[in-house]
N, C-alpha and C positions, 0 to 999 in steps of 0.2 A: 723699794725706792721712796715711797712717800714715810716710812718710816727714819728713814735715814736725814730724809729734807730737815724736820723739825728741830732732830737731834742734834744736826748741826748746825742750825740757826739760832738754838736757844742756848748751846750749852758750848760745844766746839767753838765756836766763831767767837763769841765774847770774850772767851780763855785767849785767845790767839790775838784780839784787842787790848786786853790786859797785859798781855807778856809784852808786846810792841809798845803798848805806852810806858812799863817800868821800863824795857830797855834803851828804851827813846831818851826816857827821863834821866835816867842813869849815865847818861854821855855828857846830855847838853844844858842838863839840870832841869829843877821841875817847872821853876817858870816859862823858861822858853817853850816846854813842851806845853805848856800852859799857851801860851801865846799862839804857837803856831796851831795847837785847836781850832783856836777863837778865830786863827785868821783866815785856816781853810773852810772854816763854814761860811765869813763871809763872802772872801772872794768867789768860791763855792755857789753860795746865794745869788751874788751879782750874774755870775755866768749863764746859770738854769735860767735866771729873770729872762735875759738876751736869748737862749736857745728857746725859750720857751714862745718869745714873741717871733722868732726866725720861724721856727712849727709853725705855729697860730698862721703867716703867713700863709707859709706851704700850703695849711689847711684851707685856708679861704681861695688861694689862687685853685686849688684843685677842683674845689666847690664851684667855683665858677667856670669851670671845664667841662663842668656837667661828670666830675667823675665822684666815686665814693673816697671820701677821704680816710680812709680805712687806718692806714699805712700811718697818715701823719697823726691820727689820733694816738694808734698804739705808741707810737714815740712820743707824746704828749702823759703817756702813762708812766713811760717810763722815765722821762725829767721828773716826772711828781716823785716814782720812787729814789730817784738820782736825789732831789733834795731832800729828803728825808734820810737817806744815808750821810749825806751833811752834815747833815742837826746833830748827830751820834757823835758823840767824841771816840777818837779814835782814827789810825791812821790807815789802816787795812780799807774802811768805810771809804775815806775818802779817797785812797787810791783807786778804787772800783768805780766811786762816783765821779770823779775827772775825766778817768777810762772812756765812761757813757757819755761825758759830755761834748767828746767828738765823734762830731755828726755821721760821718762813715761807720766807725764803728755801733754808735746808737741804730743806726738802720740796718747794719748787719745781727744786731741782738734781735731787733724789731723782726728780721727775715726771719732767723734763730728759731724767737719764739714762734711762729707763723709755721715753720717746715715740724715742726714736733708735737703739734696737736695742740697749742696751750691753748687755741682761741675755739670758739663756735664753728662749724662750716661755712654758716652765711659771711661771716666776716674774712674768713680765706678765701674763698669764691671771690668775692668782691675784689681784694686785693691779687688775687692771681688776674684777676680779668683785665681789672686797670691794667696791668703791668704787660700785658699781652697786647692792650691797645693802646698804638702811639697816636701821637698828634696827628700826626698825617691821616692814618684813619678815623678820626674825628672829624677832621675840616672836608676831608671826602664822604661822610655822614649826612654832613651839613649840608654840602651842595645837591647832598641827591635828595632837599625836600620841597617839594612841589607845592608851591601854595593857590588853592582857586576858591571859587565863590559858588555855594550852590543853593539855586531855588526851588521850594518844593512846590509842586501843582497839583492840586489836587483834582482828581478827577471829576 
């Protein structure tokens, strides 16, 4: 399998971007193919900016929950790969990067990756944990903490 990864990220997949842009090109001529490159990386660009601050959010409200933000990080990773598939000319790329740029399905890749080994233990631990404990169990956390004041005496 890891054999297979490479071969087709370096050698496969560019051939299969190549053939889609001559055929692209050959419909709607080379400009336009030209164009709509240029426009899906920007609009592209603009989106991840917006998804990327909608995460950052998530991240901080979750931080402030007192839970690990495990989850919205790895989706934080993977907007960074989504706009780097952008940047790529080529139509394949950006079909896949769009793909991720809805949020359901980014957090089902994020699961994805998570059920298949790709991350640490600690970081699935974490994220299995959160996801097991709701809010409710956290506000009943809360109330069971007993605050008092103690003086030492020395004998």
């Amino acid at each position: 399998m890891m054999i297979r990864l490479p071969f087709f990220l370096f050698l496969v997949f560019p051939l299969i971007e190549i053939y889609l842009l001559i055929l692209v090109g050959s419909i709607i001529g080379a400009g336009l193919t030209l164009f709509l490159c240029i426009s899906t990386a920007v609009i592209g660009g603009i989106l991840v900016r917006q998804q990327g601050f909608s995460t950052l959010s998530s991240l901080q409200a979750a931080m402030a929950r007192g839970e690990v933000p495990a989850l919205e990080m790895l989706e934080g990773v993977i907007l960074f790969v989504c706009g780097i598939l952008l940047m790529i000319p080529g139509f394949l790329t950006d079909i896949l990067a769009f793909l991720v740029l809805i949020p359901s399905l980014r957090r089902l890749l994020a699961l994805w990756v998570i059920e298949h080994g790709l991350l640490s233990n600690q970081l699935r631990g974490a994220i299995y944990y959160r996801h097991e404990v709701n809010s409710s169990d956290y506000q009943q956390q809360q109330s069971r903490i007993i605050e008092s004041q103690a003086k030492r005496e020395d004998e």
